[in-house]
C-alpha beads as a LAMMPS data file, in Angstrom:
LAMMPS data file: protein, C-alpha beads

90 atoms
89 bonds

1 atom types
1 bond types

-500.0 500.0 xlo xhi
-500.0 500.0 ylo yhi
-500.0 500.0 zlo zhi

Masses

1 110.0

Atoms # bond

1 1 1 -372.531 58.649 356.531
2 1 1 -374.760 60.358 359.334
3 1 1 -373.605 63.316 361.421
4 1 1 -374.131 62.503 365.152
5 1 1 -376.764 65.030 365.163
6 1 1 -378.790 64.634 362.564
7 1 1 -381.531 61.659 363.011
8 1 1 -380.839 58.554 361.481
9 1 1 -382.608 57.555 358.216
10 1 1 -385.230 54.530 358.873
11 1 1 -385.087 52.109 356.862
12 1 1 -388.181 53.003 354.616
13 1 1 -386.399 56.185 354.018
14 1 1 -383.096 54.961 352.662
15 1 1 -385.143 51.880 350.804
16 1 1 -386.969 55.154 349.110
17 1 1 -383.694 56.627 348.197
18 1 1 -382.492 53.227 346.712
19 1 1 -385.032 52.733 344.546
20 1 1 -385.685 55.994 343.216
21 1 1 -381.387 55.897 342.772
22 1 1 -381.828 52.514 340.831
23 1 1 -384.824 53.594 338.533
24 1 1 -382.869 56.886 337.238
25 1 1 -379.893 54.352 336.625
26 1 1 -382.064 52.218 334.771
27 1 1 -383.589 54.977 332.863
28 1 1 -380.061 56.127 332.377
29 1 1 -378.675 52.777 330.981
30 1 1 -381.422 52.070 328.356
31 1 1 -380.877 55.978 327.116
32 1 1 -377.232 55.042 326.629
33 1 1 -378.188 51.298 325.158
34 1 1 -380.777 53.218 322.565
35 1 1 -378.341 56.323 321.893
36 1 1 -375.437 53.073 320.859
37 1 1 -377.976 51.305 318.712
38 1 1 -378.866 54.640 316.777
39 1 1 -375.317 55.555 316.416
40 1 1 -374.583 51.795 314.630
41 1 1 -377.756 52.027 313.525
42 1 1 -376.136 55.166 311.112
43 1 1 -372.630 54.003 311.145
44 1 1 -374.371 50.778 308.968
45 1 1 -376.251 52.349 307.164
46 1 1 -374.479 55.700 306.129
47 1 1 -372.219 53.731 303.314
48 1 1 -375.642 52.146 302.008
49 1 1 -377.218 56.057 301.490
50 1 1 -373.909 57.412 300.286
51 1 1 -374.021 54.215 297.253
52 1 1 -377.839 54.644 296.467
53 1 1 -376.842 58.490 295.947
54 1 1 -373.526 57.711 293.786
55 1 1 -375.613 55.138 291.830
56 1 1 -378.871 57.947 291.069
57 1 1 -376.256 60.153 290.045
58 1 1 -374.407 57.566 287.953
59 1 1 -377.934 56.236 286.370
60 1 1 -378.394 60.197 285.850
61 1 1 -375.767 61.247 283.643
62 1 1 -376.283 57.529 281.839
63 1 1 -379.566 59.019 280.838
64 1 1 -378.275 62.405 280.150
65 1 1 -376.075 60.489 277.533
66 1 1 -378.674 58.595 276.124
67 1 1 -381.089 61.610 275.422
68 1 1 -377.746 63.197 273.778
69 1 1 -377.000 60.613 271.746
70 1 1 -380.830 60.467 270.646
71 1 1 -380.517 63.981 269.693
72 1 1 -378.538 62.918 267.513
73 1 1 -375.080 64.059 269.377
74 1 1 -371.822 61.950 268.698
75 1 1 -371.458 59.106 271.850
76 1 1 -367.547 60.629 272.592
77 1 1 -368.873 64.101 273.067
78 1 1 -372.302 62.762 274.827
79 1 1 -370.016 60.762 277.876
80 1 1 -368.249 64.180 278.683
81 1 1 -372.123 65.383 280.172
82 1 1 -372.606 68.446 277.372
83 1 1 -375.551 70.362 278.025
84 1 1 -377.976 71.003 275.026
85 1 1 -379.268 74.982 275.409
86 1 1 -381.911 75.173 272.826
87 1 1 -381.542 78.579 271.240
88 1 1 -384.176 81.498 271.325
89 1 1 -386.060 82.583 268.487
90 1 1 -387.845 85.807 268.259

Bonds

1 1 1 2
2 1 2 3
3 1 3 4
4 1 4 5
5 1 5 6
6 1 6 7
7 1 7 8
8 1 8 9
9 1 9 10
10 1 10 11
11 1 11 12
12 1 12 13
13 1 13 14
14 1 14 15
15 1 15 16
16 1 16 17
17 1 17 18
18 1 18 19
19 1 19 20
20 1 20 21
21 1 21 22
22 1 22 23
23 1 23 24
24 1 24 25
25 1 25 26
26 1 26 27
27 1 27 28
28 1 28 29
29 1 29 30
30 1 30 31
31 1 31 32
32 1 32 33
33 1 33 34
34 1 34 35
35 1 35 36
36 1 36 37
37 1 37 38
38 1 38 39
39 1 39 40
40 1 40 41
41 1 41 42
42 1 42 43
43 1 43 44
44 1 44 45
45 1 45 46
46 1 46 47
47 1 47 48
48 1 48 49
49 1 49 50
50 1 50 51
51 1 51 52
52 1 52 53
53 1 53 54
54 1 54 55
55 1 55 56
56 1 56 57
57 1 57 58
58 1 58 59
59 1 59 60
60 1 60 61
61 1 61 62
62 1 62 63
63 1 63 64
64 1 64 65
65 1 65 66
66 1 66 67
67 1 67 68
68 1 68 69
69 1 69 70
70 1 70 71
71 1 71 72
72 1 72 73
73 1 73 74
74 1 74 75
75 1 75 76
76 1 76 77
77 1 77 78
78 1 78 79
79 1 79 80
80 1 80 81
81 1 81 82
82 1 82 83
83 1 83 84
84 1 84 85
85 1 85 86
86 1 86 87
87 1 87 88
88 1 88 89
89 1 89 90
């Protein structure tokens, strides 16, 4: 609302104040529309990441075994992930 003593806005004016109201809405709304889609966007595909690292590190310690039991190491004591330290000479 105007006070009685300030001048009335013409219409150009308020038109002006519309639009440039509406444009930072818009730019507001697609911020929030591309700030949801990144947040499902990591919601689907956090569980995907956190499997591809639990299978590497599954795969890992299958070929740890494998190289143990290539060594020559019994398969029972290979599975519980023993570490072969080769021993210094000199």
């Amino acid at each position: 609302m105007q006070d009685r003593t300030s001048p009335p806005l013409q219409v150009d004016q308020q038109l002006q104040r519309v639009l440039a109201a509406s444009l930072a809405l818009a730019e507001q709304t697609a911020l929030l529309g591309l700030a949801l889609q990144i947040a499902w966007l990591e919601a689907w595909i956090r569980p995907i990441l956190q499997a591809s690292d639990a299978y590497q590190s599954w795969r890992a310690q299958q070929e740890r075994r494998a190289r143990l039991v290539r060594r020559g190491i019994p398969d029972q004591l290979a599975r519980q992930s023993l570490r072969l330290v080769e021993q210094r000479r000199g």
